[in-house]
C-alpha positions as CSV (number, residue, x, y, z in Angstrom):
1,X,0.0,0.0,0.0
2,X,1.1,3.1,-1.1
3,X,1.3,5.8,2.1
4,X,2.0,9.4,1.9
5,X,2.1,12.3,3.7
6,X,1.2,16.1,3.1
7,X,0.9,19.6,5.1
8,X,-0.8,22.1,2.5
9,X,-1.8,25.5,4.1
10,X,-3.7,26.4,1.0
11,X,-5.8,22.8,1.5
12,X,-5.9,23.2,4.9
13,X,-7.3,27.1,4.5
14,X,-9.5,25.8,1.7
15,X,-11.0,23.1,4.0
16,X,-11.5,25.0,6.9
17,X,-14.5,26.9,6.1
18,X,-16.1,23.9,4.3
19,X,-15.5,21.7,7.6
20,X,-16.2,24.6,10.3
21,X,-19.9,24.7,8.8
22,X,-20.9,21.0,10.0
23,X,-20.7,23.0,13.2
24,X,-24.1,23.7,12.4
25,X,-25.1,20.1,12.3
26,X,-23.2,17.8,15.1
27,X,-22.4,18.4,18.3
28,X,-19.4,19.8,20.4
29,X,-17.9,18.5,22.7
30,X,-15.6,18.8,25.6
31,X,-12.0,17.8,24.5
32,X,-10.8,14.5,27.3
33,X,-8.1,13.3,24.9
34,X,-6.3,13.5,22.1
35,X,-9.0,12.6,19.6
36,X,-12.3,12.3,22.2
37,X,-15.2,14.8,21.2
38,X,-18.7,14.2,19.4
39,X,-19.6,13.8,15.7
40,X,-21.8,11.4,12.8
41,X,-20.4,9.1,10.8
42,X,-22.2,7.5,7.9
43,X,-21.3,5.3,5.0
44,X,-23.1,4.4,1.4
45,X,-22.9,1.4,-0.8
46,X,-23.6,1.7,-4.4
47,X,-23.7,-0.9,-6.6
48,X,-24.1,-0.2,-10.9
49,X,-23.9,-2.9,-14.1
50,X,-21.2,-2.4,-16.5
51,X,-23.0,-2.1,-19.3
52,X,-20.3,-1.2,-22.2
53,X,-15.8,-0.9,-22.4
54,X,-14.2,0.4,-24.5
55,X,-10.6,-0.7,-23.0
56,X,-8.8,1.7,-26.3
57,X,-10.2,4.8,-24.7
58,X,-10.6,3.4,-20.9
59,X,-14.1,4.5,-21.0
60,X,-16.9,2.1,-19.0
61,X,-20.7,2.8,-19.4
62,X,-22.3,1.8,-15.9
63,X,-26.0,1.3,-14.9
64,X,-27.1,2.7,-12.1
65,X,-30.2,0.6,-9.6
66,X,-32.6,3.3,-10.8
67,X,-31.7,2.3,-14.6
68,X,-29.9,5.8,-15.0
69,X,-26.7,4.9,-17.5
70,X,-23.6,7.5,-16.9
71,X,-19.5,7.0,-18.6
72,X,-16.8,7.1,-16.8
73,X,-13.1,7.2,-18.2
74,X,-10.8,4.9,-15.8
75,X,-7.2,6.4,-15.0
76,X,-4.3,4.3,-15.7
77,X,-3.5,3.6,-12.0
78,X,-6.6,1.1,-12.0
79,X,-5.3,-2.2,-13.2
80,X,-6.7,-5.1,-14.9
81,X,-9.5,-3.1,-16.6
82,X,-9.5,-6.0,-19.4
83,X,-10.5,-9.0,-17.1
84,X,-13.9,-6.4,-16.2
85,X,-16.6,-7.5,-18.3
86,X,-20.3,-6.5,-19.9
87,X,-22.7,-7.5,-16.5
88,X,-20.0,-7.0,-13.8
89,X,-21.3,-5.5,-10.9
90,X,-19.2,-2.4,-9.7
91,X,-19.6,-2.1,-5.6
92,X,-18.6,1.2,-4.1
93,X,-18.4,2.3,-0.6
94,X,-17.9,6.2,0.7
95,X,-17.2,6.1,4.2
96,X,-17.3,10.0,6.0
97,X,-16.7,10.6,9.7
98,X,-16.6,13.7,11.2
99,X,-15.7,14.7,15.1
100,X,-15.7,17.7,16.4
101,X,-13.3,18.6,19.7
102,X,-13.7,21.3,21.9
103,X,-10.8,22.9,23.6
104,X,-10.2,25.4,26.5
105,X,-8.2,27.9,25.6
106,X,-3.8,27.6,26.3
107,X,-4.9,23.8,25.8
108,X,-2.2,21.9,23.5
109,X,-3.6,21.6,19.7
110,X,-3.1,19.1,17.2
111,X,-1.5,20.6,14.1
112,X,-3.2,21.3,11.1
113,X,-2.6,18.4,8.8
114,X,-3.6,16.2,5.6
115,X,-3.0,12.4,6.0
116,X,-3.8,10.1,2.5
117,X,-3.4,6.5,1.5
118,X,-4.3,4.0,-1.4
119,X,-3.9,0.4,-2.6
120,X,-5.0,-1.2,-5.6
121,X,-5.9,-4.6,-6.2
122,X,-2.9,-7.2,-7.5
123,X,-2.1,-7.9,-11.1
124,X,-4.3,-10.4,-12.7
125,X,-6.8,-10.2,-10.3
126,X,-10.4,-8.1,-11.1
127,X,-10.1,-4.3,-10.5
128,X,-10.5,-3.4,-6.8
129,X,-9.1,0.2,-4.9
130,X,-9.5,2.2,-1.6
131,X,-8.2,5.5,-0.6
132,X,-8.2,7.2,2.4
133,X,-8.2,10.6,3.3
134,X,-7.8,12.2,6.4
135,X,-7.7,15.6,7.9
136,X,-7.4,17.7,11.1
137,X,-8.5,21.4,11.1
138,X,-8.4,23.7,14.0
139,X,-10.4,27.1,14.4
140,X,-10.0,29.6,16.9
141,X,-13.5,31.1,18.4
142,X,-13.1,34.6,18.0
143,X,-17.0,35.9,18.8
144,X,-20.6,34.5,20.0
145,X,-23.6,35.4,19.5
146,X,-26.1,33.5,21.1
147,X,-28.8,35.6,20.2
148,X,-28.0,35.4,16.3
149,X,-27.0,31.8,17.0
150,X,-23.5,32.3,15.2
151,X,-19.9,31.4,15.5
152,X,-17.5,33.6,14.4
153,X,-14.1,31.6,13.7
154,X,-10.4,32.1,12.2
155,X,-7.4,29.9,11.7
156,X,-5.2,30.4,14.5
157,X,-2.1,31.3,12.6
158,X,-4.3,34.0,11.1
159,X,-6.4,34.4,7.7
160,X,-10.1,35.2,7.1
161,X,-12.7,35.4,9.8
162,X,-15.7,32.5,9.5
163,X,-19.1,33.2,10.3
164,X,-21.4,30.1,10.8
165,X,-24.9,30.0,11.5
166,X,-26.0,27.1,13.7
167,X,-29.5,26.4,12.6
168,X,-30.9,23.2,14.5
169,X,-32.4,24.4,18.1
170,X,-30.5,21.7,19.8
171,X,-27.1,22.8,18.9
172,X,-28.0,26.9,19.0
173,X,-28.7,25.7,23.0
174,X,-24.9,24.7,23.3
175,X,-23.6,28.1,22.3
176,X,-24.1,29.3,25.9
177,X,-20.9,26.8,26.6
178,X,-18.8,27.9,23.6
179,X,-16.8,31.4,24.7
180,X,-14.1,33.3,23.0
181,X,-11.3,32.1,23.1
182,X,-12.2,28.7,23.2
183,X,-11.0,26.2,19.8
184,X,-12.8,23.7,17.9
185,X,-11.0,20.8,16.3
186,X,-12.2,18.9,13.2
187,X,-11.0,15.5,12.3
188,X,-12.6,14.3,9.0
189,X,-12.1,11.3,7.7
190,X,-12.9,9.9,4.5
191,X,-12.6,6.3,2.6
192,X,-13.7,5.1,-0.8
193,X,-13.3,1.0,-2.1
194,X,-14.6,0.6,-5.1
195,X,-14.8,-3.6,-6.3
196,X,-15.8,-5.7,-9.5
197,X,-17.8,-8.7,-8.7
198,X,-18.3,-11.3,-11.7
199,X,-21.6,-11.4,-13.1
């Protein structure tokens, strides 16, 4: 399995905002540990026919269960796209967790970071690949407003200011236990496999 490493502070900026506005759907909570805290995680399976290859151009015609046909062009790095067939079944599982950590302030942080990894399936055996992504993202609180029920957030080391609206009544009750000052970690982690299973 090939394993490598990044640290990006234009992917981490870019991802901030995106990650900072789940705020609005989980939970905080109260950081006990280096990764403890309060979150959702959910996966999907989808399953589509391959209906048409055309292994010159590495393009696939799939149908999906609703009977909705779409192409896809398959990169080089997948292997052994000539042992897939017309009926195959292509499986694919998406895998997203995301936890949310809050932090008192002067507490140690976790540094921003970008963590990926991939395999592919052997030679000579049907096409099969995961990849994993994950990433920690860390905002300062820098207002409240409990009354509005928003969030105003930065990245530490500096950079726009975030505004997010918390919208379910659940969470806008928690704001009274956020306070400037205060940081909110985001680990997000991601997977994809995708299989062929003979028809």
């Amino acid at each position: 399995m090939a394993f490598y490493r990044a640290r990006s502070r234009h992917i981490v900026a870019a991802i901030l905002a995106a990650s900072l506005a789940d705020v609005a759907t989980p939970c905080l909570g109260q950081a006990t540990g280096p990764v403890a805290g309060v979150g959702q995680s959910g996966a999907v399976t989808v399953r589509a026919t391959v209906k048409s290859i055309d292994l010159a151009t590495r393009h696939v015609t799939l149908v999906g269960p609703e009977g909705n046909a779409f192409t896809l062009k398959i990169g080089d790095l997948a292997r052994n796209l000539g042992l897939v067939h017309v009926g195959d079944q292509v499986r694919a599982t998406y895998y997203r967790s995301v936890v949310f950590v809050l932090s008192p302030p002067n507490a140690p942080l976790p540094a921003d970071s970008v963590a990926a990894a991939a395999a592919t399936a052997p030679r000579g055996d049907l096409p099969a690949g995961a990849a994993m992504n994950r990433v920690t993202i860390t905002g300062l609180v820098v207002g409240v407003d409990a009354a509005a029920h928003t969030l105003q957030m930065i990245d530490p080391t500096g950079g726009e200011i975030h505004t997010i609206a918390v919208t379910d009544p659940q969470r806008q009750r928690q704001l009274d236990n956020i306070k400037v000052g205060d940081t909110i970690t985001t680990y997000i982690t991601e997977a994809l496999l995708v299989s062929v299973d003979r028809a």
